[in-house]
N, CA, C and O atoms as a Tripos MOL2 file, in Angstrom:
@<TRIPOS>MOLECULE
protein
  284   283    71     0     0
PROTEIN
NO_CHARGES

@<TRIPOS>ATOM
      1 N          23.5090 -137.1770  160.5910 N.3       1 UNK1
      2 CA         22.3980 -136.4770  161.1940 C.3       1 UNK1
      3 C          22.5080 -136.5890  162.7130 C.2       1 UNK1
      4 O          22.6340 -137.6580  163.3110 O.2       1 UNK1
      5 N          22.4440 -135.2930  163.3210 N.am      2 UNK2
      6 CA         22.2400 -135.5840  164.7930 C.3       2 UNK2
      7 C          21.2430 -136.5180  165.6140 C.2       2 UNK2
      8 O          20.2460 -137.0450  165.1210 O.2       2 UNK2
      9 N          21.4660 -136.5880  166.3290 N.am      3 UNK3
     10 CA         20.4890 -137.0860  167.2340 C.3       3 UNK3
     11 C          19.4480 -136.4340  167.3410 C.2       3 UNK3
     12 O          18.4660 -137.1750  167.3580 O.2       3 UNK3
     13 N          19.1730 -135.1970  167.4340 N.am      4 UNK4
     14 CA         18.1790 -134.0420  167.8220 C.3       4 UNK4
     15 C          17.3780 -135.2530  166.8510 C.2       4 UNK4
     16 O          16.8820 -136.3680  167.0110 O.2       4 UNK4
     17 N          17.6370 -134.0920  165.5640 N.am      5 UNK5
     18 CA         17.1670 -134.6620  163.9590 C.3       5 UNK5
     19 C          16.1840 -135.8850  163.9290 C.2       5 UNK5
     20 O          15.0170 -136.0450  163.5700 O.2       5 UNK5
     21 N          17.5420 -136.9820  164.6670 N.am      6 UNK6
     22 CA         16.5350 -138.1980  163.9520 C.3       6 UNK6
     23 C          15.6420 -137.9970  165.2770 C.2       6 UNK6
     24 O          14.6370 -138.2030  164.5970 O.2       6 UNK6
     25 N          15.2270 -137.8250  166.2850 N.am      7 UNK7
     26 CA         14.3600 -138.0450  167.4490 C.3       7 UNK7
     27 C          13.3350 -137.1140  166.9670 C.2       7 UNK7
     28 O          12.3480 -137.2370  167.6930 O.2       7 UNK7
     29 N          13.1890 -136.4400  166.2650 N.am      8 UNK8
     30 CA         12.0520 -135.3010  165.4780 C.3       8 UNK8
     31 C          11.6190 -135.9740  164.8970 C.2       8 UNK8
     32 O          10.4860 -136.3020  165.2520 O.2       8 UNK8
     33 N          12.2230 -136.6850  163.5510 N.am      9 UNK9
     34 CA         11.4650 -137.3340  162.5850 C.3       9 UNK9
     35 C          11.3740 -138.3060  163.0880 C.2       9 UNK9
     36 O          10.3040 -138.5520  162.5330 O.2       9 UNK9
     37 N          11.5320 -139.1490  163.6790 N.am     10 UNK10
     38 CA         10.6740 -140.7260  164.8220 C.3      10 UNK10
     39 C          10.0210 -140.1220  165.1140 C.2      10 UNK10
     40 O           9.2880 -140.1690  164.1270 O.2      10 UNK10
     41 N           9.3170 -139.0990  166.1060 N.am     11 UNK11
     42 CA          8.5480 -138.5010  166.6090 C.3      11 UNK11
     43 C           7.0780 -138.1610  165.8570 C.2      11 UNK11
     44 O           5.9130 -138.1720  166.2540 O.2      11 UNK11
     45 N           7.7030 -137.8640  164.6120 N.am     12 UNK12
     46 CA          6.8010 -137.1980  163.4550 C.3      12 UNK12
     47 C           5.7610 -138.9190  163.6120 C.2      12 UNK12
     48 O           4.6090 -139.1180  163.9970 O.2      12 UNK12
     49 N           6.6170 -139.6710  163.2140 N.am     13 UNK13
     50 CA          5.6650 -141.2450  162.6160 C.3      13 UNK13
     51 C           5.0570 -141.3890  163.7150 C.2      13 UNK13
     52 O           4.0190 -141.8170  163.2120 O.2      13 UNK13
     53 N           4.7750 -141.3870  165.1510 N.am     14 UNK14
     54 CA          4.3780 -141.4910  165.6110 C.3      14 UNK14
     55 C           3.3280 -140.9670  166.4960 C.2      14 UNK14
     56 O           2.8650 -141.3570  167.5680 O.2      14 UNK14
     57 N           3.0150 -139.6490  165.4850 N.am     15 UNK15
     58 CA          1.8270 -138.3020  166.1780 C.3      15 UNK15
     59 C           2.6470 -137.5800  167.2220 C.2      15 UNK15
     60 O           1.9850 -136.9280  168.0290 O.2      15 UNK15
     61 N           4.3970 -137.5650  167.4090 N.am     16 UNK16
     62 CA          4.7450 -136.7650  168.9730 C.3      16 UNK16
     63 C           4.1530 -137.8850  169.8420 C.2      16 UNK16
     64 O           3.6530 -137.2460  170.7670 O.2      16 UNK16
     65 N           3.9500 -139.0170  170.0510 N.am     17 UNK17
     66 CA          3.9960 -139.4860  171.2880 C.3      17 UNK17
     67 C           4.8790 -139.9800  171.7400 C.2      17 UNK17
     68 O           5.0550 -141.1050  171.2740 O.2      17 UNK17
     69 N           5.8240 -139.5860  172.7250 N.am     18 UNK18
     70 CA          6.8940 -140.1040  173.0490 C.3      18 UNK18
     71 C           6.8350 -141.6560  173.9990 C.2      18 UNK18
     72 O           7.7660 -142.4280  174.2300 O.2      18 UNK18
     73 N           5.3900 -141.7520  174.4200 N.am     19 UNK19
     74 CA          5.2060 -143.1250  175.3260 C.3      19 UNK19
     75 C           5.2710 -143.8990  174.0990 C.2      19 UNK19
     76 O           5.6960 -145.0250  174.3570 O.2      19 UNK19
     77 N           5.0380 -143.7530  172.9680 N.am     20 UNK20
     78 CA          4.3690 -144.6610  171.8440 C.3      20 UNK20
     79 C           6.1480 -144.9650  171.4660 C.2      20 UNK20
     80 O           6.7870 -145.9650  171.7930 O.2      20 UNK20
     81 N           6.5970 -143.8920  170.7740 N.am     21 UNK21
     82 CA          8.2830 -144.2230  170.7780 C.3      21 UNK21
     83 C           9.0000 -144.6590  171.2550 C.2      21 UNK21
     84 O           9.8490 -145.2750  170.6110 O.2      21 UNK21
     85 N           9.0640 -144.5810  172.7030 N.am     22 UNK22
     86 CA          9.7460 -145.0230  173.5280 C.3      22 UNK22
     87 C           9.4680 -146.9000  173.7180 C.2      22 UNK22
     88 O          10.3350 -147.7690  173.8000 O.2      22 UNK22
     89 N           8.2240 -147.0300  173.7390 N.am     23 UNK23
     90 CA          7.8370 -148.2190  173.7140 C.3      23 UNK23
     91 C           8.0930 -149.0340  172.8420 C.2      23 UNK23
     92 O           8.0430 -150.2420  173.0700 O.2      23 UNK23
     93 N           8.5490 -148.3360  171.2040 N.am     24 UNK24
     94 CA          8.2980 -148.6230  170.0110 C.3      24 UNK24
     95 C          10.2610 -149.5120  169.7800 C.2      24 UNK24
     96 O          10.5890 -150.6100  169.3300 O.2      24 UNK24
     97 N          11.2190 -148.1610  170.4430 N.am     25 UNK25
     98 CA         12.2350 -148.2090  170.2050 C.3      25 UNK25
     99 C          12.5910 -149.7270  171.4760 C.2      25 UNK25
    100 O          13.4380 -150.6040  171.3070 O.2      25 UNK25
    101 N          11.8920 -149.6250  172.3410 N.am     26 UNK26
    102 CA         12.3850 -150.3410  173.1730 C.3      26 UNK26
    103 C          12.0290 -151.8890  173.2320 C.2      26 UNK26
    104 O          12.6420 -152.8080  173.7740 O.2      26 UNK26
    105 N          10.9230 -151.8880  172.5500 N.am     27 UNK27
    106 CA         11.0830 -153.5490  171.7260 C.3      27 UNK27
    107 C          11.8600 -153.8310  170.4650 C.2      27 UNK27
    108 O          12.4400 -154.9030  170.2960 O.2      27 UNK27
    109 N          11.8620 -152.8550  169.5860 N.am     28 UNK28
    110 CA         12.8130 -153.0830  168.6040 C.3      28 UNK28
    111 C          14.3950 -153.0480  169.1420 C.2      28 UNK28
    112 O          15.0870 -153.7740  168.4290 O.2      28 UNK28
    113 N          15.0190 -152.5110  170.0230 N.am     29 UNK29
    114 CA         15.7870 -153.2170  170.5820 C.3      29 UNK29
    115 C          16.6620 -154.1190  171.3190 C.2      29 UNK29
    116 O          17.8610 -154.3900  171.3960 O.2      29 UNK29
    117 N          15.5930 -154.4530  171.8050 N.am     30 UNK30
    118 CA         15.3550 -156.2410  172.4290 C.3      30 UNK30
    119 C          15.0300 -157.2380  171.3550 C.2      30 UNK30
    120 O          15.3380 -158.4080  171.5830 O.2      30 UNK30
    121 N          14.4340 -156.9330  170.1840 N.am     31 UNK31
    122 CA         14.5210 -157.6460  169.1360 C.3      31 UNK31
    123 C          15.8090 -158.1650  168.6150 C.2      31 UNK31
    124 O          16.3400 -159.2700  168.5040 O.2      31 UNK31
    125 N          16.1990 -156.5280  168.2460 N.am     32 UNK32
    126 CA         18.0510 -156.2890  167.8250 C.3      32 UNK32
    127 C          18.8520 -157.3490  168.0980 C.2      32 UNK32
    128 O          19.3790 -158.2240  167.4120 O.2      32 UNK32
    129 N          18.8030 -156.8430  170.2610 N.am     33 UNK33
    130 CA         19.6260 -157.5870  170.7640 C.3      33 UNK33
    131 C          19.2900 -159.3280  170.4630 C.2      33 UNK33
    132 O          20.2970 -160.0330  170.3960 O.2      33 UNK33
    133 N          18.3420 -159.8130  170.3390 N.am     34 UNK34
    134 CA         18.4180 -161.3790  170.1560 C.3      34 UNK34
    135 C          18.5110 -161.6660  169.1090 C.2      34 UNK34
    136 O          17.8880 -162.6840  168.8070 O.2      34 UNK34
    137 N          19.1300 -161.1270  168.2440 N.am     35 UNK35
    138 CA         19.3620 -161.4090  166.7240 C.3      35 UNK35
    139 C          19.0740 -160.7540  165.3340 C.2      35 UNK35
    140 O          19.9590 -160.7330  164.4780 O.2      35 UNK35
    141 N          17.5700 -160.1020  165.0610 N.am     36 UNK36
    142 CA         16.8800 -159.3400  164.6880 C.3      36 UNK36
    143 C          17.6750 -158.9070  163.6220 C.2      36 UNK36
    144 O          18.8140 -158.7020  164.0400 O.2      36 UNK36
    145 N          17.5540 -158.6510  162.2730 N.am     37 UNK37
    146 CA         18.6450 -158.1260  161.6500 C.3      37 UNK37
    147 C          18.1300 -156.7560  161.2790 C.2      37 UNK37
    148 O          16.9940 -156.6400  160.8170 O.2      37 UNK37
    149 N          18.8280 -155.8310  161.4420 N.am     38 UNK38
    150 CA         18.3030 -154.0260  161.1700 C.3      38 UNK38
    151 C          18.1290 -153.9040  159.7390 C.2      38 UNK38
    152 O          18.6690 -154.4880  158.8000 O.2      38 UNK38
    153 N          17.1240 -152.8810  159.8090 N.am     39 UNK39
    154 CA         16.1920 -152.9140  158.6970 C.3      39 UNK39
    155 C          17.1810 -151.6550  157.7730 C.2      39 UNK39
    156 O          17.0100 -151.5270  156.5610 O.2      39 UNK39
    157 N          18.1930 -150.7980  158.5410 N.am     40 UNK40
    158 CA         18.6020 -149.8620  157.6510 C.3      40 UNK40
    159 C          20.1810 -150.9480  156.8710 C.2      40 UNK40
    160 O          20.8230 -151.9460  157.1990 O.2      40 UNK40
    161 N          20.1650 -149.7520  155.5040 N.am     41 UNK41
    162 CA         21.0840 -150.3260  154.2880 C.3      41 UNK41
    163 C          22.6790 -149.4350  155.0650 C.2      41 UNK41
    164 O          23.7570 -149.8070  154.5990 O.2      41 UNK41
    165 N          22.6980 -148.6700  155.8410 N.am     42 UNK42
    166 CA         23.8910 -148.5320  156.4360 C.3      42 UNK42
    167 C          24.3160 -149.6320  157.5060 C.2      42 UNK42
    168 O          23.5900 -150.4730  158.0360 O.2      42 UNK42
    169 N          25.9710 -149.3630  157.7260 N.am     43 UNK43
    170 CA         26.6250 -150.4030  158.2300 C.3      43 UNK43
    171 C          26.4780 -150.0600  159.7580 C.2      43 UNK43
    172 O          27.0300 -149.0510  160.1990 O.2      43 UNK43
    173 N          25.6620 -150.9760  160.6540 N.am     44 UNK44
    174 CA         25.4950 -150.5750  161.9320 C.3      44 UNK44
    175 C          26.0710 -151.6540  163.2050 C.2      44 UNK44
    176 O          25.7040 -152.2270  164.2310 O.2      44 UNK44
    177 N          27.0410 -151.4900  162.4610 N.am     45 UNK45
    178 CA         27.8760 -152.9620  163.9240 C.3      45 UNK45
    179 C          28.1030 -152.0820  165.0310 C.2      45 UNK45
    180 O          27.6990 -152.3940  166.1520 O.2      45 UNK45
    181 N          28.8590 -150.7570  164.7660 N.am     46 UNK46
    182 CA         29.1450 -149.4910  165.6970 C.3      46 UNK46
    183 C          28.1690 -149.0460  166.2360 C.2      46 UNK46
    184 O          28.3210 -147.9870  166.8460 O.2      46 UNK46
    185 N          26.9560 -149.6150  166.2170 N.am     47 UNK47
    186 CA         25.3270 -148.5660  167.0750 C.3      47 UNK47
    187 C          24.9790 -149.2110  167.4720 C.2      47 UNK47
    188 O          24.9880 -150.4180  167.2310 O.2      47 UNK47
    189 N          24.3150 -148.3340  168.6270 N.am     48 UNK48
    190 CA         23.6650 -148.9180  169.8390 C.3      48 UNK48
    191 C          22.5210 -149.6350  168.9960 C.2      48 UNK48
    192 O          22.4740 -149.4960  167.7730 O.2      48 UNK48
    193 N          21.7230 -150.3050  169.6040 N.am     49 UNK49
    194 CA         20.5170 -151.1380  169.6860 C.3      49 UNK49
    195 C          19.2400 -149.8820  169.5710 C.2      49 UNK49
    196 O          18.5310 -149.7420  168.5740 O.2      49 UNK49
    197 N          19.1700 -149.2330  170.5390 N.am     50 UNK50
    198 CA         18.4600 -148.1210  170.4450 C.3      50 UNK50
    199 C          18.4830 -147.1260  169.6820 C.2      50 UNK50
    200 O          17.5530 -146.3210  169.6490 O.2      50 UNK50
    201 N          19.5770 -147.0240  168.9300 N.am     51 UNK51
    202 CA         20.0680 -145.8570  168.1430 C.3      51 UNK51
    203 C          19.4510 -146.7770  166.3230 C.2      51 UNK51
    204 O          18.9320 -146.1810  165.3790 O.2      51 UNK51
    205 N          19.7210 -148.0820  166.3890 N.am     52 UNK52
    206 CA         19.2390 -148.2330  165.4480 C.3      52 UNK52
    207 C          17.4230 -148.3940  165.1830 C.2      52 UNK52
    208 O          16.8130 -148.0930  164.1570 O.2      52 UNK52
    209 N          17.0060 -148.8130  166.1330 N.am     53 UNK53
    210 CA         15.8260 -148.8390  166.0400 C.3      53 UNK53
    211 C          15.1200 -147.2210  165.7560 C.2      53 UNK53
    212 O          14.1590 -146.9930  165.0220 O.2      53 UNK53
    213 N          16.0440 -146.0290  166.7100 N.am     54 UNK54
    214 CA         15.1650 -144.4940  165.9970 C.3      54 UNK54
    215 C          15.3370 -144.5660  164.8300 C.2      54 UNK54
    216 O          14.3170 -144.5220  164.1410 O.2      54 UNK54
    217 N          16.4390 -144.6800  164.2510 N.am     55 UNK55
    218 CA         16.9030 -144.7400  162.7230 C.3      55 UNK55
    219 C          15.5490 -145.5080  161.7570 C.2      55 UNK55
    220 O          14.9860 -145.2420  160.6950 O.2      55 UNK55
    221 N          15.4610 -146.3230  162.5550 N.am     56 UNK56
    222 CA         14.1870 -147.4920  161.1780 C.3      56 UNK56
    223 C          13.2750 -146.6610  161.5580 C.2      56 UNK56
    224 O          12.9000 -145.8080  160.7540 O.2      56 UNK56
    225 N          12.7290 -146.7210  162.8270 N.am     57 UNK57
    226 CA         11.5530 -145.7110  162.6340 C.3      57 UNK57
    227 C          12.0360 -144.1620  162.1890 C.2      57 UNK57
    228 O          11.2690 -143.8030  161.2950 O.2      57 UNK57
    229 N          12.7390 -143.4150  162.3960 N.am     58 UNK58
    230 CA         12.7400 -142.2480  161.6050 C.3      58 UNK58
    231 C          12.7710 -142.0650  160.3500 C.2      58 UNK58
    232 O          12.5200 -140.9920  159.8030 O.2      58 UNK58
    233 N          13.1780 -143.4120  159.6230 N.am     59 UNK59
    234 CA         13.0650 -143.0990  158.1040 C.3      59 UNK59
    235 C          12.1240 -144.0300  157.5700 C.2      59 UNK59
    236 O          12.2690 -144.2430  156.3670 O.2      59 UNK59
    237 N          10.8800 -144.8520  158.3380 N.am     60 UNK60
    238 CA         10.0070 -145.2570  158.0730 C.3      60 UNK60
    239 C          10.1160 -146.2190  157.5330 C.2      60 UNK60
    240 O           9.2150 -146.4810  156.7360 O.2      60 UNK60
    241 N          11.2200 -147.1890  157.6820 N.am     61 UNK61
    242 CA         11.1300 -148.9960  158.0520 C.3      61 UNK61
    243 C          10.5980 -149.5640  158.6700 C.2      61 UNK61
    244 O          10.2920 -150.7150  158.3600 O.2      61 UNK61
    245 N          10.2350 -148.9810  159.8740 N.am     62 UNK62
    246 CA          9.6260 -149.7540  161.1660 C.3      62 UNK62
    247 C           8.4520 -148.7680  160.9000 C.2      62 UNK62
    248 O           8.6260 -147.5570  160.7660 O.2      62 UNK62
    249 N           6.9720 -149.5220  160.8200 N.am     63 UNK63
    250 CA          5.9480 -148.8700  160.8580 C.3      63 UNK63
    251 C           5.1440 -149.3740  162.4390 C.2      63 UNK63
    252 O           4.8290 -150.5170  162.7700 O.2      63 UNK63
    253 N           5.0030 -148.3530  163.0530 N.am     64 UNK64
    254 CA          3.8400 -149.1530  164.4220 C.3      64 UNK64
    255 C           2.5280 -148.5780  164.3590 C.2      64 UNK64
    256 O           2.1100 -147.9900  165.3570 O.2      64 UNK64
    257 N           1.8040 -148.6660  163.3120 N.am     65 UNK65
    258 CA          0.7420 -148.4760  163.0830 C.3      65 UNK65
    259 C          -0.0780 -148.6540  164.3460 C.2      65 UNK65
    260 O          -0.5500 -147.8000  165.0970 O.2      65 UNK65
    261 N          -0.1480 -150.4450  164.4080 N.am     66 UNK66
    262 CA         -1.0840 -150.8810  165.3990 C.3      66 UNK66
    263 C          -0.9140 -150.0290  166.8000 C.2      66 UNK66
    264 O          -1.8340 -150.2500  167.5880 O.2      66 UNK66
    265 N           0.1180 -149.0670  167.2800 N.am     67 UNK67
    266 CA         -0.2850 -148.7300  168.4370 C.3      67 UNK67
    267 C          -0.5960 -146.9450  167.9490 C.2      67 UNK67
    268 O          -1.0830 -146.2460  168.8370 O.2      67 UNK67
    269 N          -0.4010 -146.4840  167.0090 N.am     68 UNK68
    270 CA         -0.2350 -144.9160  166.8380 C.3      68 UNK68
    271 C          -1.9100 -145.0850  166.2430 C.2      68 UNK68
    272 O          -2.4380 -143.9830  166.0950 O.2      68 UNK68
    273 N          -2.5940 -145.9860  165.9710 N.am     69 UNK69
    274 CA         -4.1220 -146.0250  165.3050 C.3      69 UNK69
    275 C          -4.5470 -146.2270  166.1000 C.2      69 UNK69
    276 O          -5.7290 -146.0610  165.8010 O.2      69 UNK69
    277 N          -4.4990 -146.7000  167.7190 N.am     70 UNK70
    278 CA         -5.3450 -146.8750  168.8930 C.3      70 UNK70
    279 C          -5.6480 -145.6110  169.5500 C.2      70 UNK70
    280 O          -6.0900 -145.5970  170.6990 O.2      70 UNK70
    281 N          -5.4480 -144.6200  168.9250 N.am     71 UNK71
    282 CA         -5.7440 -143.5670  169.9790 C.3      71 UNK71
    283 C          -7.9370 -143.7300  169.5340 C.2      71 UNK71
    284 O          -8.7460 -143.0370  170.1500 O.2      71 UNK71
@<TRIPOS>BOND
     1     1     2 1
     2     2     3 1
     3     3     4 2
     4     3     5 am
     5     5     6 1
     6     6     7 1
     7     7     8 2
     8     7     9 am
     9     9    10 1
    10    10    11 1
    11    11    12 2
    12    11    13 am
    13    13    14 1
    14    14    15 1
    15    15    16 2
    16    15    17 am
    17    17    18 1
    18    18    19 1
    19    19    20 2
    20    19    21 am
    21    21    22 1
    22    22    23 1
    23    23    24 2
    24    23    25 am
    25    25    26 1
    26    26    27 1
    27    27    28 2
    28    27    29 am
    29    29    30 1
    30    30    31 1
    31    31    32 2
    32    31    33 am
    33    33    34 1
    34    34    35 1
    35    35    36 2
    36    35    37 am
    37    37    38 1
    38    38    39 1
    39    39    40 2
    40    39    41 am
    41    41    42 1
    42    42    43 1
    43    43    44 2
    44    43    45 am
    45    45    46 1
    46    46    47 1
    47    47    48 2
    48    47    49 am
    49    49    50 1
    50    50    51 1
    51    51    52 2
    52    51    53 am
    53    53    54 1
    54    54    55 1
    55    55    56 2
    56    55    57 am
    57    57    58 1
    58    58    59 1
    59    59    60 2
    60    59    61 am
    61    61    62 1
    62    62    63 1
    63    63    64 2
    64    63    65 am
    65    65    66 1
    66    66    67 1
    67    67    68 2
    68    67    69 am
    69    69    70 1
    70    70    71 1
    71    71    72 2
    72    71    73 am
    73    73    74 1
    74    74    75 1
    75    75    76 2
    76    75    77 am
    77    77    78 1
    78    78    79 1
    79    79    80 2
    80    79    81 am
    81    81    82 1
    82    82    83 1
    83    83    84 2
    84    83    85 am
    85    85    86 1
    86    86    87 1
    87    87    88 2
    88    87    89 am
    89    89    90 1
    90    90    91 1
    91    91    92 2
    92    91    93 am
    93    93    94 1
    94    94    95 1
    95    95    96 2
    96    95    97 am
    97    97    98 1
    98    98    99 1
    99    99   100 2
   100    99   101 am
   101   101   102 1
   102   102   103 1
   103   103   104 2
   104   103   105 am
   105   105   106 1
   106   106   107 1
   107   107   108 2
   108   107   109 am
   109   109   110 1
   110   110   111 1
   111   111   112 2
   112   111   113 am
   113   113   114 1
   114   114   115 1
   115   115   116 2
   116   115   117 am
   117   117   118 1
   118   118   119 1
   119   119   120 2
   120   119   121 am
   121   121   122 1
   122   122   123 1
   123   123   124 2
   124   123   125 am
   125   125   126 1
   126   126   127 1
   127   127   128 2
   128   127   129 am
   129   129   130 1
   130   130   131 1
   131   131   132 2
   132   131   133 am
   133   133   134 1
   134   134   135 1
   135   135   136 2
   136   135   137 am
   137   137   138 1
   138   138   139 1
   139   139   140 2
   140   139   141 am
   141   141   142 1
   142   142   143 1
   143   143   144 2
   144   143   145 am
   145   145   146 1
   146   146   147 1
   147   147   148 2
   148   147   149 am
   149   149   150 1
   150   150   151 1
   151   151   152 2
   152   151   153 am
   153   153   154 1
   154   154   155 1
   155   155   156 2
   156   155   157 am
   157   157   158 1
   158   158   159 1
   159   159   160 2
   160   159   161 am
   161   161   162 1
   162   162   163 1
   163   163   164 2
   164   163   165 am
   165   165   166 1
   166   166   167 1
   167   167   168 2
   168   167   169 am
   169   169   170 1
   170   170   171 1
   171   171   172 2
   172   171   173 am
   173   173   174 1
   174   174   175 1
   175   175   176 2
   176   175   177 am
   177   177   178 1
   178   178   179 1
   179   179   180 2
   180   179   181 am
   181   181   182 1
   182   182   183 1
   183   183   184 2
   184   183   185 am
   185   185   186 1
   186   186   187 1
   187   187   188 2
   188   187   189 am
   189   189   190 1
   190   190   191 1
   191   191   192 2
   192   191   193 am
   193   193   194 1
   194   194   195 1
   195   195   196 2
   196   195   197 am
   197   197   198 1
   198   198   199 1
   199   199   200 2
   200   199   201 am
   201   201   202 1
   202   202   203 1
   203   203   204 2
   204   203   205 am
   205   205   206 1
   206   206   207 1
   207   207   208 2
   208   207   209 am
   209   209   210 1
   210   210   211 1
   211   211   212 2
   212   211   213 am
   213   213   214 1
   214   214   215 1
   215   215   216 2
   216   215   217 am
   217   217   218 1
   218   218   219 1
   219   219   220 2
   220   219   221 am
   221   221   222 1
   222   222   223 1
   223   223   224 2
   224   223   225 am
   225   225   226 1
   226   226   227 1
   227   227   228 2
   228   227   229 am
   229   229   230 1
   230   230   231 1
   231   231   232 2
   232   231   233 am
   233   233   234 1
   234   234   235 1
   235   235   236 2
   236   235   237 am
   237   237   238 1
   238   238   239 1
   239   239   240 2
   240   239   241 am
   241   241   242 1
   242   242   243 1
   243   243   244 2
   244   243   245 am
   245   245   246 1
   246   246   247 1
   247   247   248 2
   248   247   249 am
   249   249   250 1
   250   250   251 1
   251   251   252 2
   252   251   253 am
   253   253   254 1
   254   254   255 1
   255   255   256 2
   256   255   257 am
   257   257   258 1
   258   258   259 1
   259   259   260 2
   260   259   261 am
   261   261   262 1
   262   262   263 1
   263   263   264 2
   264   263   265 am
   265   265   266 1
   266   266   267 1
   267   267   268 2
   268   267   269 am
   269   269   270 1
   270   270   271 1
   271   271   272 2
   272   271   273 am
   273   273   274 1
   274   274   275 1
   275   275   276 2
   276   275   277 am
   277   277   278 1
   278   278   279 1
   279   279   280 2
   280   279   281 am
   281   281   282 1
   282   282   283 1
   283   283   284 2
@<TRIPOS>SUBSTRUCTURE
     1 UNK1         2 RESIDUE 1 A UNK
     2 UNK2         6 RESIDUE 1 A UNK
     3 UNK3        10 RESIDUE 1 A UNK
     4 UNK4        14 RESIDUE 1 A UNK
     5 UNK5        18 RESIDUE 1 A UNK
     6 UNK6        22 RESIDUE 1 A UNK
     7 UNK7        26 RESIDUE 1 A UNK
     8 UNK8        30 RESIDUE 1 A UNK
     9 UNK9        34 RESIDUE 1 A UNK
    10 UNK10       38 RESIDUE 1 A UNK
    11 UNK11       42 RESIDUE 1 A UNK
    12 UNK12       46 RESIDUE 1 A UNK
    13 UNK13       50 RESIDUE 1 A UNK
    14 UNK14       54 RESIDUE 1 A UNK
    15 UNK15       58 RESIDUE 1 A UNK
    16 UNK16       62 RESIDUE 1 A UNK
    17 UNK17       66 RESIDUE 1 A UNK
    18 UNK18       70 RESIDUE 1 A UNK
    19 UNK19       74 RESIDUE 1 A UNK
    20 UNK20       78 RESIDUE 1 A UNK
    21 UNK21       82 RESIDUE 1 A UNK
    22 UNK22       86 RESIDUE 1 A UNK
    23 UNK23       90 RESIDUE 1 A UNK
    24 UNK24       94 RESIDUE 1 A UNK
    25 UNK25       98 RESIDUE 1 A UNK
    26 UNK26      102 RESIDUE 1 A UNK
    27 UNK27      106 RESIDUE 1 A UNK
    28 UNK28      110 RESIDUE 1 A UNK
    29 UNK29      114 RESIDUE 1 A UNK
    30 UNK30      118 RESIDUE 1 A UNK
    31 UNK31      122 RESIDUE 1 A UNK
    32 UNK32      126 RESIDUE 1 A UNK
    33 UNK33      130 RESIDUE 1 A UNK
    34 UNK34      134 RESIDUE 1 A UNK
    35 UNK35      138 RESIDUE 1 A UNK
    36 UNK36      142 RESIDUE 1 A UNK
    37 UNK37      146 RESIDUE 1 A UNK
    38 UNK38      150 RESIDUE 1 A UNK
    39 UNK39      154 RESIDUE 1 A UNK
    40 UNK40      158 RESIDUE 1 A UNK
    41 UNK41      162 RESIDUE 1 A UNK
    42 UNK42      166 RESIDUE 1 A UNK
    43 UNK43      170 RESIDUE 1 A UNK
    44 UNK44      174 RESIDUE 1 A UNK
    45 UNK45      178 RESIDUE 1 A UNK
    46 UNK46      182 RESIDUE 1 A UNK
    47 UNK47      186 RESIDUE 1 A UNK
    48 UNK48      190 RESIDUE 1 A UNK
    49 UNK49      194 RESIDUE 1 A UNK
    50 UNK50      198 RESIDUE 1 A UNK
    51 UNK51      202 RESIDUE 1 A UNK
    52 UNK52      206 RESIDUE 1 A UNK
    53 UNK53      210 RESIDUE 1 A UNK
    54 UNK54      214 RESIDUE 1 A UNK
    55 UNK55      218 RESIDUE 1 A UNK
    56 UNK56      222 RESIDUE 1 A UNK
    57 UNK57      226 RESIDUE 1 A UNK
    58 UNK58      230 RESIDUE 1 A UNK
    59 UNK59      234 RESIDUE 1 A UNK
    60 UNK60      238 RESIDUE 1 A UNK
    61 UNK61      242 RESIDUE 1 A UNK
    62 UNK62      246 RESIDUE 1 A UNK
    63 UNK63      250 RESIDUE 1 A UNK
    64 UNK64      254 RESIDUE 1 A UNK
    65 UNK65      258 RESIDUE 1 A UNK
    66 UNK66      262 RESIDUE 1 A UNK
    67 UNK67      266 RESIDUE 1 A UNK
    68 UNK68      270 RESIDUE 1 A UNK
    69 UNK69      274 RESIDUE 1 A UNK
    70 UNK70      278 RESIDUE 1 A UNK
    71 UNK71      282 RESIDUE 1 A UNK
């Protein structure tokens, strides 16, 4: 799946807010990086940090409720 693709469906879980995503992806990959083990069943030694975190949230591993329910 392209990139486009998965940045649509992350987008979707999160109402289109891209501050909310961006924020979302960017602790889950500071997580990553200190160890964190990725939530998807594909083999991701080859991906970025950021690339895996759209992935969990685009297919709805990573839920961020607590900030997409504060509106």
């Amino acid at each position: 799946m392209r990139l486009e693709e998965r940045m649509s469906r992350a987008l979707e879980r999160v109402n289109n807010d891209r501050y909310i995503l961006s924020l979302a992806v960017g602790q889950r990959a500071d997580e990553l990086s200190k160890g964190a083990k990725p939530l998807l069943e594909k083999n991701t030694q080859n991906m970025k940090y950021t690339d895996i975190a759209i992935d969990e949230i685009a297919n709805g591993l990573l839920v961020i409720d607590s900030l997409v329910n504060k509106k």
